[in-house]
C-alpha positions, 0 to 999 in steps of 0.5 A: 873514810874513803873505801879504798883508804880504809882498805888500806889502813886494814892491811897494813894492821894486819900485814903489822903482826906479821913482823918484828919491825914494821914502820909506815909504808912511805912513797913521797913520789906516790900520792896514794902512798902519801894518803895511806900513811896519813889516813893511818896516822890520822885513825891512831890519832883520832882513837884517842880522841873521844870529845864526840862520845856521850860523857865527853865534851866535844872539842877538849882533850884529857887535861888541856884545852888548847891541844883541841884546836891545834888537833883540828888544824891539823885535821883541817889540812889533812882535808884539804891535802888528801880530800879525805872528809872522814874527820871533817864531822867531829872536826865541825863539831869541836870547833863550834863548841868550843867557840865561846862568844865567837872568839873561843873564849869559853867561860868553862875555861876562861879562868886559865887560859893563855893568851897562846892557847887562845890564839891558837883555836883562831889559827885554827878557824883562820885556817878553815877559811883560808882553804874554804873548809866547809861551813855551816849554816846558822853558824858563825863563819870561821873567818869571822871566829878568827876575827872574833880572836883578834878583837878580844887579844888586841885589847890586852896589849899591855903598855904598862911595862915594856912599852907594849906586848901581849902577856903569857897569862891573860889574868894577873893571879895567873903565875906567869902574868908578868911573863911575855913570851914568843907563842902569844906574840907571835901567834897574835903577829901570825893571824893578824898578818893572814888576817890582813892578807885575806881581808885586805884590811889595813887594820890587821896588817898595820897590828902586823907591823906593831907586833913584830916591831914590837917583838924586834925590841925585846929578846922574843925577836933577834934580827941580830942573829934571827934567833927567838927567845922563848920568854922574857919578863916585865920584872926586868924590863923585857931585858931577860931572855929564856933561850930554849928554842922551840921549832913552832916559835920560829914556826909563828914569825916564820908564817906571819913573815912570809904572809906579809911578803905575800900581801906587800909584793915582796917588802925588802923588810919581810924578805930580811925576816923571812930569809932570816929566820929561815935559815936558823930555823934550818940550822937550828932543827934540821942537825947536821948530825941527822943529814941537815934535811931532818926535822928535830926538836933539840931543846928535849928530844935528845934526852927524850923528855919532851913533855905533850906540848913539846911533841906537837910542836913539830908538826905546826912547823912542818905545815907553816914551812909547807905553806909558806911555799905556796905564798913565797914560791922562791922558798920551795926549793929550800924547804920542801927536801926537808919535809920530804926527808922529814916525812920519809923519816918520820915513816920509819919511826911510826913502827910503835904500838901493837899495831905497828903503825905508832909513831914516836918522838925521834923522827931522826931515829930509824927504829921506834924510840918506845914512845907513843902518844896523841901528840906524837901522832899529830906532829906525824900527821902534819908531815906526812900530809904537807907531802901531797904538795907536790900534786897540788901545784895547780892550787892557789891556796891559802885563799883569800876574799879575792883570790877564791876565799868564800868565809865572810867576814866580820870585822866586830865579831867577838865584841859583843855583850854574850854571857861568855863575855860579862863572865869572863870580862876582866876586873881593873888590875890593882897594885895588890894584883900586880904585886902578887902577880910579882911574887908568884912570877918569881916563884913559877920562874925560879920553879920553871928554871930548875925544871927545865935545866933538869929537864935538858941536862938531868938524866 
């Protein structure tokens, strides 16, 4: 870390034990003010981390695994929004590991996995390549692990019920199985289309176009309204609808919109979507309640029963709407105010913890709401870097391979015979498989509904 930045995080330790209340101090209009509440924030959150210590394993958090590329993403972009490289190591090091046969698939996890927590490393490595994050060498590049993602996810498009989409669960004695959400689809939708935009391959962009069209004629994507559903089932058909709402859901379609208005000049069908679903997403989880400017995740937040997942989920949206601004410039007008009132909140609400600089769930909230945690962080953390932005208006990124983009591509990446692969190839799925498939559907449903009725309205 940069001497001065760790200069700074210790005087904001110690001047912390020197009042009641402290939150984070945060200047929006000075760059170094913007750099210490992230560096702050960046050290609460990486002393939870402990992949890089002898015993661990690189790249996995504490009972989850998805957790870890989101986590580097984030970290991804705070390197490249401050330019401070103090994580870029560890950072290397877990996304490597973890790769599997370069499609971060590994065989030690493979069983459980989501076809969300997958995408979500790719997101991960597409986002290293897209702002030429370093390399290493004898290494797969992280364009190519990105590819390595696509190419295995693509294959378990599923026709055999609602004439198309990606499943939940990746295997059918998964409950879930017969569950199609809108994080897997929109996360496939999402790489592909920046996929498409990097490589200029009409491949990726033409899955862009299928996936979203798809999503359109299924409660996942309501152009009606430009509402998301968070779930629907194969058991009905694709007609059944969870309606939770969920900011990095809109977070998914929102990117993947706006990277295909970039890469098609400005198509009047990716301007009706992007403008859409932008203005839901501002009436949805920026309340008026709180000033209309401030981020809020409404499914839980209010009775503060958001569980881990949930409390990243801000923190995808705050950095997807920030970079939408760079490849739809008409958007910025619109978005920035509410990442900068964001942040600004977000500041006062990082007062938790003996040190005073723990943030917690309720950026809305001025004082600290008790809760701490790694998540929490994270989701701060995206914020607080999405706000150096503003000086860096003479940068084009998100590159691509024509526009400064460096990571080579690998159109085959993830398609070939490693162990990873033979170990986790899926057997046919018979009728014996779908029908417990069924049943355990319908009890993991009717088990998820009543706890997230409890979970919104209990208490």
């Amino acid at each position: 870390m940069q001497p001065n930045r760790l200069w700074s995080i210790a005087l904001s330790v110690c001047l912390a034990g020197q009042a009641s209340v402290w939150g984070l101090e945060l200047n929006i209009n000075d760059q170094e003010s913007i750099k210490t509440a992230a560096a702050t924030t960046a050290f609460n959150m990486m002393s939870q981390y402990h992949g890089n210590e002898s015993g661990h394993i690189p790249g996995k958090l504490p009972d989850t695994w998805w957790e870890g590329g989101a986590m580097f993403m984030t970290l991804i972009q705070y390197w490249f929004w401050t330019g401070d490289p103090s994580y870029n190591e560890v950072t290397t090091q877990g996304m490597l590991w973890q790769k599997g046969s370069n499609d971060y698939f590994p065989s030690n996890y493979s069983q459980y996995l989501g076809n969300d927590d997958q995408v979500f490393w790719g997101l991960a490595a597409m986002t290293a390549a897209e702002l030429n994050y370093p390399e290493q060498d004898g290494q797969p590049s992280w364009l190519s692990l990105a590819q390595g993602v696509f190419n295995t996810q693509v294959p378990r498009w599923d026709m055999s019920s609602c004439q198309g989409g990606l499943q939940w669960q990746i295997w059918p004695y998964q409950a879930g199985y017969t569950t199609k959400n809108s994080v897997s689809n929109g996360g496939l939708f999402q790489l592909a289309a920046r996929l498409g935009r990097y490589t200029n391959n009409q491949t990726y962009t033409d899955w862009a176009e299928k996936i979203w069209d798809w999503s359109a004629t299924t409660p996942l994507l309501r152009k009606s309204d430009w509402t998301i559903a968070d779930t629907t089932t194969t058991l009905s058909d694709c007609k059944a609808h969870g309606d939770l709402q969920w900011t990095y859901n809109y977070g998914m379609y929102l990117s993947g919109a706006a990277y295909m208005y970039n890469h098609t000049n400005g198509d009047t069908k990716w301007k009706n979507g992007l403008d859409g679903l932008l203005q839901t997403t501002f009436s949805q989880f920026f309340p008026k309640q709180f000033g209309g400017n401030v981020m809020s995740e409404i499914s839980c937040e209010p009775n503060m029963m958001c569980d881990r997942n949930q409390d990243c989920f801000k923190g995808f949206l705050a950095s997807w709407l920030t970079f939408i601004t760079t490849i739809v410039p008409y958007t910025e007008g619109q978005i920035l105010p509410k990442i900068q009132a964001s942040a600004e909140a977000a500041a006062k609400q990082c007062s938790g913890g003996s040190q005073k600089s723990k943030c917690g769930r309720r950026w809305h909230q001025p004082t600290w709401d008790g809760t701490t945690s790694l998540e929490e962080d994270m989701s701060a953390l995206s914020v607080f870097s999405s706000n150096m932005i503003k000086f860096k208006k003479g940068d084009i990124a998100p590159y691509t391979a024509n526009s400064g983009g460096k990571s080579e591509s690998n159109p085959t990446a993830g398609t070939g015979s490693g162990d990873d692969q033979n170990d986790t190839k899926p057997e046919p799925i018979t009728t014996a498989d779908r029908a417990g498939a069924s049943i355990l559907t319908i009890l993991f449903v009717c088990g998820w509904v009543a706890a997230v009725t409890w979970l919104v309205y209990g208490g």
